[in-house]
N, C-alpha and C positions, 0 to 999 in steps of 0.2 A: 427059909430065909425071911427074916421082918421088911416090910417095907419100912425104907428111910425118903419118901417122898417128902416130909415135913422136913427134915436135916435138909435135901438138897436144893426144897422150896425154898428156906429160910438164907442157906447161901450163898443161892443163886442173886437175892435181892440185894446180900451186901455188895455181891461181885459187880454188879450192877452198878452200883453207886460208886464205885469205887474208880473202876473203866470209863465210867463218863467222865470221870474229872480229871481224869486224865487224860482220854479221849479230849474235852474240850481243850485244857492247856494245850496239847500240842497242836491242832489245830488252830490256835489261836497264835502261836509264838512257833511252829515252822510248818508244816503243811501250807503249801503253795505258797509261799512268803515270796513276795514278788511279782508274784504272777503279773498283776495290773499293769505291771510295767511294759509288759510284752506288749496285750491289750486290753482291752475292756471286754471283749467276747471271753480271753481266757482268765481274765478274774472271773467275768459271771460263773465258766464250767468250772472252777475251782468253790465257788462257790453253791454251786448246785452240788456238788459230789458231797461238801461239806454237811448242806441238809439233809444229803440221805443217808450220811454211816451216823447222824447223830438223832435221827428219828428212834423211836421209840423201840425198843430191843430188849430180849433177853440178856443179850451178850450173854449166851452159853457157849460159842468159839472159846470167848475170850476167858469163862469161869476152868473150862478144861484144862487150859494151858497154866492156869493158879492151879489146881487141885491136883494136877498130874504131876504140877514139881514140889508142891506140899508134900504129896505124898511117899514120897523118898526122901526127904531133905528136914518134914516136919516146920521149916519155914516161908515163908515167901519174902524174897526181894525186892525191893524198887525196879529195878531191872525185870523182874520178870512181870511184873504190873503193864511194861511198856512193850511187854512182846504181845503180852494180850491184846493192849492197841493195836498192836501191829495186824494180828491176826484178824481184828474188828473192819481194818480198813480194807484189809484181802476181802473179806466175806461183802464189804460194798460194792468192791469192784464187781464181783460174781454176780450181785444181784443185778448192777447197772446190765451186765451182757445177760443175763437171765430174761427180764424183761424186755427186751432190746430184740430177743429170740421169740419171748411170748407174745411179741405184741400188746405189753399189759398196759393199762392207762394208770392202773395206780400202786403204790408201794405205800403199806400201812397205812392205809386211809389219804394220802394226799397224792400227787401229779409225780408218775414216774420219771426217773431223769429227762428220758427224752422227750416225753412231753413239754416238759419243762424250758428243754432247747426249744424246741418245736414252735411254743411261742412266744421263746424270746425273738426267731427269725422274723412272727408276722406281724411283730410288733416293731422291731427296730432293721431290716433288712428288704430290701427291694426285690431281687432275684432268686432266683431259685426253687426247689422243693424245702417247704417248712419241716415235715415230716422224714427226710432223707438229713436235712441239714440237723436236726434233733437226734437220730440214729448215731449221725457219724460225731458230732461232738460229746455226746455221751458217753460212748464208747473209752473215746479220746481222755478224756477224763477220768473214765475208769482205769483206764492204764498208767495215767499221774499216780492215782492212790494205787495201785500195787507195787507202783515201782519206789514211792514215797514208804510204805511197807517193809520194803525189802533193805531199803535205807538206815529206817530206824532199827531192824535188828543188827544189821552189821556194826551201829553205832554201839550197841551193849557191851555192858563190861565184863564179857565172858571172854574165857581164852579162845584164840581166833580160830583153831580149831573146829572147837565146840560150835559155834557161829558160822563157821561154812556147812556142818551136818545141821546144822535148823536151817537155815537155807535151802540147803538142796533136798532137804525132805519135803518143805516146805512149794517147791521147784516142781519135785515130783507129784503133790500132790493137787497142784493147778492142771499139770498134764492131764492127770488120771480124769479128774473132773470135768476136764475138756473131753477126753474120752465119752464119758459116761453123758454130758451136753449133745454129743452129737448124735449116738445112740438114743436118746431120750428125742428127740427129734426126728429120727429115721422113724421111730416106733408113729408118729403119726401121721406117718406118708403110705403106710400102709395097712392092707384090709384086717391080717389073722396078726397081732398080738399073744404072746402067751403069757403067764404067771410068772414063768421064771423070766420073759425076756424083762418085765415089771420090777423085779425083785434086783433083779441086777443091775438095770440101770441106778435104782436106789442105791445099791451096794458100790459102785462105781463113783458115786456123786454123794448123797448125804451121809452114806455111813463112811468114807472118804476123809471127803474135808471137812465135815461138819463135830465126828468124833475121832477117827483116827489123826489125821494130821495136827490138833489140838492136843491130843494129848500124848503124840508123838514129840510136839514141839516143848512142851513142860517139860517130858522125862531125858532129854536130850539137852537143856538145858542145866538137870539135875544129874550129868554125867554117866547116864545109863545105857547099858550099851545094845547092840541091837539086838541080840538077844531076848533080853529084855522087855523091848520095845514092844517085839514079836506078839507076845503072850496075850499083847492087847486085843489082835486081830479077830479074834473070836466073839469079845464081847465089843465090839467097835461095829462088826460087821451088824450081828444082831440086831445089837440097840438102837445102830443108825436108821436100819432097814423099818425096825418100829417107829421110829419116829417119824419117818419119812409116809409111812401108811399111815399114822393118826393125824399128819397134817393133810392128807388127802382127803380125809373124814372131815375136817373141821373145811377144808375148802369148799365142801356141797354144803353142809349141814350146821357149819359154827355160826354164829352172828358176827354179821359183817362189821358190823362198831369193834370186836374185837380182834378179827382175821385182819382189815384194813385193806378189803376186796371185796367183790361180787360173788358171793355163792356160784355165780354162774360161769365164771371164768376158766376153772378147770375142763366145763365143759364145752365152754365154745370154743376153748382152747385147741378141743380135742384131744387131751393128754392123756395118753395110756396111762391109766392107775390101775390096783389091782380091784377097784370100787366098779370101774368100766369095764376090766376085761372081764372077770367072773360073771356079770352079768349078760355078756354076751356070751359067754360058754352056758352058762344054765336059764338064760331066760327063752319064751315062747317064742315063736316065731315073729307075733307081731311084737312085743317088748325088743327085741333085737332089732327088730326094723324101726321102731320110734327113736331107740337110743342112735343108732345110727347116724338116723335124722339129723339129732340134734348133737351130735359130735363133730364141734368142729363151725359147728351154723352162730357166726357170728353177729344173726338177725335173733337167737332165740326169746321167745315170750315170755315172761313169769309164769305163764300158764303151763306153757309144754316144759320148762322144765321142772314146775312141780312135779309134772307126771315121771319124771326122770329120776326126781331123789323116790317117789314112792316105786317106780321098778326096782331100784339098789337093794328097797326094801325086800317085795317082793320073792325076788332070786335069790333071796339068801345073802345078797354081796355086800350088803352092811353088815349083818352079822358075822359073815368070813373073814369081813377085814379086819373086828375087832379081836377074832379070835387067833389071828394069826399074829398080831403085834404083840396079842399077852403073849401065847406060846413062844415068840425072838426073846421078849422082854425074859423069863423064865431062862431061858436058855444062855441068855448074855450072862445075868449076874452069877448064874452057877459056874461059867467059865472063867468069869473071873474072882473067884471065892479058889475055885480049883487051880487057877493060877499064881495067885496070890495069898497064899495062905498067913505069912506073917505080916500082912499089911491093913488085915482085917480089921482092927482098929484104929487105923490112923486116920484121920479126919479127911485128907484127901479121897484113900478109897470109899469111904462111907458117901460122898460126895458123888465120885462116879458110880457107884452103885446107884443111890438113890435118885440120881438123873435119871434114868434108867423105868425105873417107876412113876417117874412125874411126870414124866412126857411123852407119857401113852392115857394118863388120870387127867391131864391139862384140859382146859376149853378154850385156851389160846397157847 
């Protein structure tokens, strides 16, 4: 099978341009319209949610959900432009409670929502906790844009039908994530982590909503039924789980101008990745006790974590992780080749395939 990383690079950047101006319209003419009226706290969190679903993004939610109804249909819609939006502002909310869970200070290079709350409190408020009051308004706002979301798909002009199954797939596939959020979270409350429990939570969470539910919501859209749908599972799973391990890689190892984080955040974070667990399965006894160390240590030094990306090295666990992303990557697109056999040409599939490949070759 040829790589089509070029085709899906190249489409990715019109879908880009295309969802933003859309993205900004609706934001501009409904998205929170009103808000101010209530108050001025809920314009600002209207206005904070607003600068983080329009920072700086692939929108590859949003290219899935074009190219999954392209690819049955051969067209795209107006309408289906705006489910993309829709699914852009879902994947904000996500981020807002993502962060909100990591404790992260930043999202693509600027002040995570709740920062952002945080000091709108100790700038314009008397009482309270700044950092609690930043948590809980954030959140809050995250749940505006999901529920604003769910709004603009029912508004489509699909048969009504069709629009309660993108819905509740859609419904379903915030649950599953929330699943896969809470499990990803137990994994660093605890000492032995394994590969699969790694793997899974990926599978639960990015291969999830980041490919299945995208390009659940296109083909559903395009009248297809669940049948259908199904055949995606295999190359959704894959491809998600790779993706989800090359952004672990670019999290220690990418340059931070481009990640828009700290190299070091997965590790103070202490995030079970499959970069940390393999290295405690095959490193020495002192490389296990240094990483340890610093899993989780949200004092670490530049210095001790250098010594952290050279252990990954080390043990092997950089090169396990890239070799296990080609190996998903390989295995996805031959599932869906094998599933798909007369679709092979249509510009949609060429698209999910060659996502597929660019997002294990990416350095952002």
């Amino acid at each position: 099978m040829k790589s089509l990383t070029q085709f899906a690079k190249t489409r990715l950047h019109e879908h880009q341009i295309t969802i933003n101006q859309s993205l900004d319209t609706y934001l501009a003419e409904v998205f929170g319209k009103g808000a101010k009226e209530y108050h001025d706290a809920v314009g600002y969190a209207i206005d904070v949610y607003k600068d983080i679903v329009t920072r700086t993004a692939k929108r590859l939610r949003g290219s899935f959900v074009i190219e999954a109804y392209r690819m049955f249909t051969g067209n795209v819609l107006p309408d289906v432009i705006q489910a993309a939006v829709a699914i852009e502002l879902i994947h904000a909310y996500l981020l807002v409670i993502d962060d909100f869970n990591d404790k992260s200070d930043l999202r693509r290079g600027e002040p995570t929502a709740h920062r952002l709350h945080e000091r709108y409190h100790k700038e314009k408020l008397s009482l309270g906790d700044s950092l609690h009051y930043g948590y809980s308004t954030a959140t809050l706002s995250g749940l505006a844009g999901m529920h604003h979301a769910g709004n603009l798909l029912l508004g489509l002009h699909f048969p009504p039908k069709t629009l309660l199954r993108a819905l509740h797939g859609i419904n379903d596939a915030i649950n599953v994530t929330a699943y896969g959020q809470i499990r990803d979270i137990y994994n660093q409350q605890i000492l032995t982590v394994s590969e699969a429990d790694v793997l899974e939570v990926h599978r639960l969470k990015t291969a999830h909503y980041t490919y299945f539910n995208p390009i659940q919501l296109g083909a559903v859209l395009a009248d297809q039924s669940e049948e259908t749908i199904q055949k995606f599972t295999t190359y959704t799973k894959q491809a998600g789980i790779a993706f989800q391990i090359q952004d672990d890689i670019l999290g220690v190892y990418g340059d931070p101008h481009d990640t828009g984080k700290s190299n070091k955040d997965d590790i103070m974070e202490g995030k079970a990745t499959l970069l940390s667990v393999y290295a405690l399965q095959h490193g020495s006894d002192l490389q296990k006790k240094t990483l340890r160390a610093a899993l989780g240590n949200r004092e670490l030094s530049d210095s001790d974590f250098e010594a952290i990306q050279q252990i990954l090295v080390e043990t092997g666990s950089l090169q396990h992780s890239k070799e296990v992303a080609h190996h998903l990557v390989v295995k996805a697109k031959e599932s869906l080749y094998r599933e798909f056999p007369d679709y092979t040409e249509s510009e949609g599939f060429k698209f999910i395939a060659g996502v597929a490949d660019y997002m294990i070759e990416r350095k952002l």
